[in-house]
N, C-alpha and C positions, 0 to 999 in steps of 0.2 A: 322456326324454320324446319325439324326434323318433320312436322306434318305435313308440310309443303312438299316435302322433300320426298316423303312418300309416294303422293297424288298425284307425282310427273312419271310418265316414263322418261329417258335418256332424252329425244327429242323436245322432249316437255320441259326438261331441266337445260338442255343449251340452249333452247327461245330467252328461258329467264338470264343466263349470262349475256344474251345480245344483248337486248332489252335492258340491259344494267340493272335490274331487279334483286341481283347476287352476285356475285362474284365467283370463279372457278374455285378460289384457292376456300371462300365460306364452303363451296359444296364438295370440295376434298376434306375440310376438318369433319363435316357431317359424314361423310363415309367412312372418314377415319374412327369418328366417334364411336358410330353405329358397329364398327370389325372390334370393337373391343367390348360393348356393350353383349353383345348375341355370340361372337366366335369363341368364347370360354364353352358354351352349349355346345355350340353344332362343331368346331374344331372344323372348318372350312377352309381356313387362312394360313397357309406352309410358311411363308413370305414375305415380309413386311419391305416395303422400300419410300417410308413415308415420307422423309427427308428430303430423297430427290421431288419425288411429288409435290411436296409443300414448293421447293426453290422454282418448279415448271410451273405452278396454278402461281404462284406470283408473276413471276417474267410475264405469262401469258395475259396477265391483268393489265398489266404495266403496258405492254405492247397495244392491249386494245384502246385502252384512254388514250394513248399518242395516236391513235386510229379517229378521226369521228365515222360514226358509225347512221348513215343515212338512214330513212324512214322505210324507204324501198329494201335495206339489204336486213332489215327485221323481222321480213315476212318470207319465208320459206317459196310462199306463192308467186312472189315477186321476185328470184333468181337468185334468191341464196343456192350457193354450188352443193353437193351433197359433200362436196369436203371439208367444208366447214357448218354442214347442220347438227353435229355431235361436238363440234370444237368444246374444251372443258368440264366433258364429263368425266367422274372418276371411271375408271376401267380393271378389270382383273383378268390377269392372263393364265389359263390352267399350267401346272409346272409338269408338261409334258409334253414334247414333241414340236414347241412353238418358244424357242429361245430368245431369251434377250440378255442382250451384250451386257455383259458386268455384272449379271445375276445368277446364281446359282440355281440349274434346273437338276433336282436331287429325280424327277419322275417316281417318286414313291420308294425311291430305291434305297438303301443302303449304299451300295458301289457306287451310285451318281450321286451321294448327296454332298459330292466337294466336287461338284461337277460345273465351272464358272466356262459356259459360252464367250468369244469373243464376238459372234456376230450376231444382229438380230435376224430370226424370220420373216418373211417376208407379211405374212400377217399381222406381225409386231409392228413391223417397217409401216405398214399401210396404216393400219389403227393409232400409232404416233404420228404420222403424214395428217392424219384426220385431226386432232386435237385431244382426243381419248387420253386421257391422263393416266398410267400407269404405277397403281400404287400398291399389287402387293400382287402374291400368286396362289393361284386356290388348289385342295387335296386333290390327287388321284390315286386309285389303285397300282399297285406296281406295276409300272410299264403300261399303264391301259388294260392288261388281262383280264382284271375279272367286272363283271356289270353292278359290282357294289364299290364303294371305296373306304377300304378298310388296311392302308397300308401297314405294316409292322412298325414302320420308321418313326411314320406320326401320330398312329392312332384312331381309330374310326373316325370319319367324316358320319358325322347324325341330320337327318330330316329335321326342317325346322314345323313339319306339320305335328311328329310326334318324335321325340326326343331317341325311344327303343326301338326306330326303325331308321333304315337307309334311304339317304336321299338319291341311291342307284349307282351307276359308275360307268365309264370312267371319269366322269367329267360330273363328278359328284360335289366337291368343293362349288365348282360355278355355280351349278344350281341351289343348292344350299342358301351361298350368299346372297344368291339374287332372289330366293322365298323369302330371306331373314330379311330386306328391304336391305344391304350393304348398298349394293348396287342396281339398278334396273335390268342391267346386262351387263353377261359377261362372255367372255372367249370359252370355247366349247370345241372341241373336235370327238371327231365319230368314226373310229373301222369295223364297228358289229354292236353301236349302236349308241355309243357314251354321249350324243346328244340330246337321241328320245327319250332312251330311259329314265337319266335324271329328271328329262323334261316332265314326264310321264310322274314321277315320282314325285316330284315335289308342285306340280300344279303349274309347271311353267309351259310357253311356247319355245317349242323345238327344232327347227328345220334343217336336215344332213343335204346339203345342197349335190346336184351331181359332179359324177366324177370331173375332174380337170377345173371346175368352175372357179376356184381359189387358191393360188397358186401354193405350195410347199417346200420347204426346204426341211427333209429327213437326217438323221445321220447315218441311214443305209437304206438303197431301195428295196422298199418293200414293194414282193410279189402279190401281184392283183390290184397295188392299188385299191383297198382296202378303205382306204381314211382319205378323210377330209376337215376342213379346219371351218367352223363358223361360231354361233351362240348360241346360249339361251336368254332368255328374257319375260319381260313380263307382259309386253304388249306386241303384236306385230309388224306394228310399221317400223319398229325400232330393227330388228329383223332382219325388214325387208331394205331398209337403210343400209343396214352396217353390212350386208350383201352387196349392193351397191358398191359400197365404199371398197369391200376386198375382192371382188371382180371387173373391177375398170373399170366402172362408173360413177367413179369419185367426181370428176372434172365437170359434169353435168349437173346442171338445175333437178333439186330436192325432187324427188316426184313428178319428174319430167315424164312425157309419154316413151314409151318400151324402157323404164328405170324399175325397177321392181321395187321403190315405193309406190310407184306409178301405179304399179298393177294392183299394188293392197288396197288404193283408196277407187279403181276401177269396180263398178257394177261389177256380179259375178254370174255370168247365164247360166242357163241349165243345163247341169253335167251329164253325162252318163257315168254312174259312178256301177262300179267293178265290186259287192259285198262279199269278202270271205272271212271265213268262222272259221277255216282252219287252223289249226293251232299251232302249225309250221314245225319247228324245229321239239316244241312241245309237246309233252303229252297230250294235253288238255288244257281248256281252259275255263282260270275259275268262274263262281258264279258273278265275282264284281264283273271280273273282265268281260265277258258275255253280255253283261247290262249294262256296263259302258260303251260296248258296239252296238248295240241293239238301239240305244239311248242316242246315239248320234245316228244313225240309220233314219230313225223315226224325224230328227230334229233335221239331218238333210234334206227329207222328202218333204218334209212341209215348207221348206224353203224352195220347191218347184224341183229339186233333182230326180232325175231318173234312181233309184237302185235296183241295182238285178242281182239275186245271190250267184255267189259263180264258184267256181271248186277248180283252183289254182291246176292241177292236174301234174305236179311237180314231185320227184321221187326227192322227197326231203330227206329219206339217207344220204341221198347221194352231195343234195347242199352241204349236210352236214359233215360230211368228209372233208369235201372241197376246202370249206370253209376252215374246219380243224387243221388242215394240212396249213394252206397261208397262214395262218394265225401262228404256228409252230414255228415254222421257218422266219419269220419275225420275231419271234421272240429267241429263238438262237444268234441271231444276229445282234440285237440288245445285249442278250446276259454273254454267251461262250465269247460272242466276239467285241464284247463290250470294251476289250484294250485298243480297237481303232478309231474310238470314240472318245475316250476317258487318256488313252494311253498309260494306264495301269490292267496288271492282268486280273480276271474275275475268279475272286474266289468263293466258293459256294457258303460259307457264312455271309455273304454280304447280300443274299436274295434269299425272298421267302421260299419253301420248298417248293412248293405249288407251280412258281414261276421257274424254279432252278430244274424240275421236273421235264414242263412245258416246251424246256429249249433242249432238252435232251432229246424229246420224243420229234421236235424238228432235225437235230441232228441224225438220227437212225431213220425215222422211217417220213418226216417231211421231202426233204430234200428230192429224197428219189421216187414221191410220189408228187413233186411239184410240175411237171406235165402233164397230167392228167387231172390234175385240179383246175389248173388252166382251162382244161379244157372244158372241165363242167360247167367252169363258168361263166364259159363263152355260150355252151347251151342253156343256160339257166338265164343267163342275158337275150339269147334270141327269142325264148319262149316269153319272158315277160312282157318284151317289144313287141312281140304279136298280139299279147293280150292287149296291150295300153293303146295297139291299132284299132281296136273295136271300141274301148272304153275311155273316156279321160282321165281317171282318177281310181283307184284301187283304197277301200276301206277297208281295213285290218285290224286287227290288236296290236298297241305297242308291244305289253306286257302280258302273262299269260295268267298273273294276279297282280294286288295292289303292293306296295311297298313290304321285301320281309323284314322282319327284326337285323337288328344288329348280330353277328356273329353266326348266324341262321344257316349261311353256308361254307362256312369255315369249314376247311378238309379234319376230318375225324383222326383220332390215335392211331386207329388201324389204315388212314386212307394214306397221311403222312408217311407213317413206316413201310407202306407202296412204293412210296415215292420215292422214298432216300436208296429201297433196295433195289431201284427201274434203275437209278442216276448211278447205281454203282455196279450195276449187271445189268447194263440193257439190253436185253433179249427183248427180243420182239416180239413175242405172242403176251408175255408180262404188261408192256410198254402199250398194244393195244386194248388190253383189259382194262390198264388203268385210263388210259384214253377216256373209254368209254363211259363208265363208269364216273369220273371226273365228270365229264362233259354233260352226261343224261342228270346232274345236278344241278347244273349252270342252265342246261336248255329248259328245265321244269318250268323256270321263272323271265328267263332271258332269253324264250327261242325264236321272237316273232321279227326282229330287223337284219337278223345279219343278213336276210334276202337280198336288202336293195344294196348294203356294200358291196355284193358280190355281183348283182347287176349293174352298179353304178347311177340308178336313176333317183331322182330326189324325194324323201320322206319326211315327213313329219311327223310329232308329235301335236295334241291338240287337248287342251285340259280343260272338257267339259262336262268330268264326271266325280261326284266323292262320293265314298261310298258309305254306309251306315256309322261307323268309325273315325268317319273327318278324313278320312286319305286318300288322296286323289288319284284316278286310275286314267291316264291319259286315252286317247285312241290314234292310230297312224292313219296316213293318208299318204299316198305315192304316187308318181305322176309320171309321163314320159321324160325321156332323158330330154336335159334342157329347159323343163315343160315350170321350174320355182314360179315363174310368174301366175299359172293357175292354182297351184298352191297356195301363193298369198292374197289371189282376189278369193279365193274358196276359205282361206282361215280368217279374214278378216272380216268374209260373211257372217261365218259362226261366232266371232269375239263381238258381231256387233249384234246377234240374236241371242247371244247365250255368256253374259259377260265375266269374264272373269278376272281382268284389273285388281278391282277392290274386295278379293279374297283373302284373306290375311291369316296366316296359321298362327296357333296362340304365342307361339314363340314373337312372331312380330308384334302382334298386339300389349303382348307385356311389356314388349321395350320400349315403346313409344313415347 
């Protein structure tokens, strides 16, 4: 069965529990198997809650046989609900910012790691509503902050394409598992990019849906509205499902028309797609990245789309301020004021520098430039919206290279001793040096999506490129706000011209 088990996506694997062909609780010990087999490698899995999982895939079994299960309610086409087309998949929820009740959500952190939620999120709420089975919680970077996930607490999360590199972050654990074959899919959220990246990283499909699309429960509002909660995965319709399912269109027929599985299995006309090569937030980009846009440029226009190159015309300083400002003031709110969360006060041992840093420089100089960040962002949101009036689709770089090594951007001796001397004297001209300097390290590799966070409109990642090396260099696609359902008749074109399903990084293949 682990072979079987592979060769489905999640929709693929809940047909064979209608069907009776398996049982929930056989394809929760296969996932279980599979996080002990591979997660000693890549170190994906913060969270084990197998126990309760096992007693749910039983009940759920138990419940179906008292069920008889007609011939019509086997075929998705024939009015299976979309809330029950995922019924008894195993599932993994990243341990950050998407709680569930009676589990410890540590968020990569020291301070939160005796951190036990009483309520679930409402993502959680939906994805248990659905039958998604909840059996353990995947690595993040602390608090989400950095685009690799390499927390202190637990230890790098590793690529299952190549062991010495990062499967991205902050939602690096999901992707991980879901390259390693744990899961088909998994929970994923994104404020500057922790969907695509991993997506990107590890060869998966990625989609940051737009703003408001999936509803959130924070433990402090975050300014700008930044984040969003969805997946990664390994095939699209799974995707465009489990969208479905966490924007109110659970109650509706699988694939129903205007359902955004709907749209993935809909023809996809010819776009006028928007090409940019800028490098955004980046200095540059590498030679992979460049041949991964270039490579889907050429692969869209022979599928009939328009492409036009176009020069975004965007003062990318100014994104990048914007950007740094939210980002800080978010992360003050986490660590300084992490006792209206935790109700323990934060002491600066229990957060890595880097982050204990990050919320200082929100304290000093966020705060009192969060109107004006605001405001960029409202211009930065209107210029895109004007572009996306002429064109449908915006091609980009997720990435500005392929996946770096492990530890590759680890703040240096002398960048830490910055840091400790910002957090104990911050002066402000110090605070913006290190600002900088910090950040022009993180944007080298990670500067191409905090764009559409800051606009709010929906982006993908799209993994139809490896480079000489085996590692996979995603490309983005972005759309009008709202606009996911062209998105996924546009990914589901290319997964079905350029396929990448039964891609398997050696890490999977050996465990099979």
């Amino acid at each position: 069965m682990q072979s079987d088990y592979l060769a489905h996506d999640a929709l693929g694997l809940a047909e064979l529990v209608r069907n009776r062909e398996v049982s929930a609780r056989e394809l929760l010990d296969i996932a279980i198997s599979r996080t002990e087999a591979v997660n000693p490698a890549i170190n994906a899995i913060v969270l084990k809650d197998y126990d309760a999982a096992r007693q749910r895939a039983s009940r759920d079994d138990a419940n179906r046989k008292s069920h008889a299960t007609t011939a019509a309610q086997t075929d998705d086409a024939h009015g299976i609900s979309a809330q029950s087309a995922l019924a008894g998949v195993p599932f993994l929820i990243k341990d950050l910012g998407a709680p569930v009740a009676g589990l410890r959500m540590a968020m990569g952190s020291r301070h939160y790691r005796h951190f036990i939620p009483t309520q679930d999120a409402p993502v959680v709420t939906l994805a248990k509503a659905a039958g998604l089975n909840i059996f353990a919680k995947t690595s993040t970077s602390e608090l989400g902050q950095m685009p690799y996930t390499e927390p202190e607490v637990f230890g790098p999360c590793r690529n299952p394409w190549n062991l010495d590199h990062t499967p991205g972050g902050s939602s690096g654990g999901a992707a991980a598992a879901v390259a390693a074959g744990i899961v088909p899919l998994a929970h994923a959220s994104d404020g500057g990019g922790s969907i695509r990246i991993p997506a990107s990283c590890c060869g998966l499909f990625g989609l940051k849906p737009s703003r408001g699309r999936v509803p959130r429960a924070t433990p402090t509002a975050a300014p700008g509205e930044l984040g969003i909660d969805h997946a990664v995965s390994r095939s699209v319709r799974d995707s465009a499902l489990l969208l479905d399912l966490l924007s109110g269109n659970g109650g509706r027929p699988a694939g129903a028309p205007g359902t955004f599985l709907g749209a993935a299995r809909e023809p996809c006309k010819p776009l006028n797609i928007a090409y940019v090569t800028e490098p955004m937030l980046a200095p540059s980009l590498s030679t992979d990245a460049r041949a991964a846009l270039d490579d889907a440029a050429q692969l869209a226009s022979s599928l009939g789309h328009n492409i036009e190159p176009v020069t975004l015309g965007i003062d990318f300083a100014a994104v990048r301020h914007a950007f740094l400002t939210l980002w800080s003031v978010t992360a003050e709110q986490l660590v300084l004021n992490a006792d209206r969360i935790t109700g323990r006060k934060p002491l600066r041992e229990e957060f890595e520098i880097s982050t204990w840093a990050m919320a200082h420089v929100g304290r000093k100089l966020g705060e009192r430039g969060l109107p004006a960040a605001l405001e960029e962002q409202r211009r930065i949101t209107e210029k895109l919206t004007d572009l996306l009036s002429r064109y449908d689709v915006i091609l980009c770089a997720t990435l500005a290279a392929p996946p770096i090594k492990i530890g590759e951007m680890h703040p240096s001796a002398s960048e830490r001793m910055q840091m400790r001397a910002v957090t104990a004297m911050p002066l402000e001209p110090l605070m913006k040096k290190l600002l900088t300097e910090a950040s022009n390290k993180a944007f080298s590799w990670a500067g191409c999506t905090e764009l559409f966070n800051l606009s709010g409109q929906p982006a993908m990642s799209v993994p139809l490129y490896w480079n000489a090396r085996g590692l996979p260099v995603g490309v983005q696609f972005a759309a009008r706000a709202g606009g996911e359902a062209t998105l996924f008749r546009l990914a589901a074109q290319l997964e079905a011209a350029r396929p990448w399903f039964d891609k398997r990084p050696p890490l999977m293949q050996a465990r099979n």
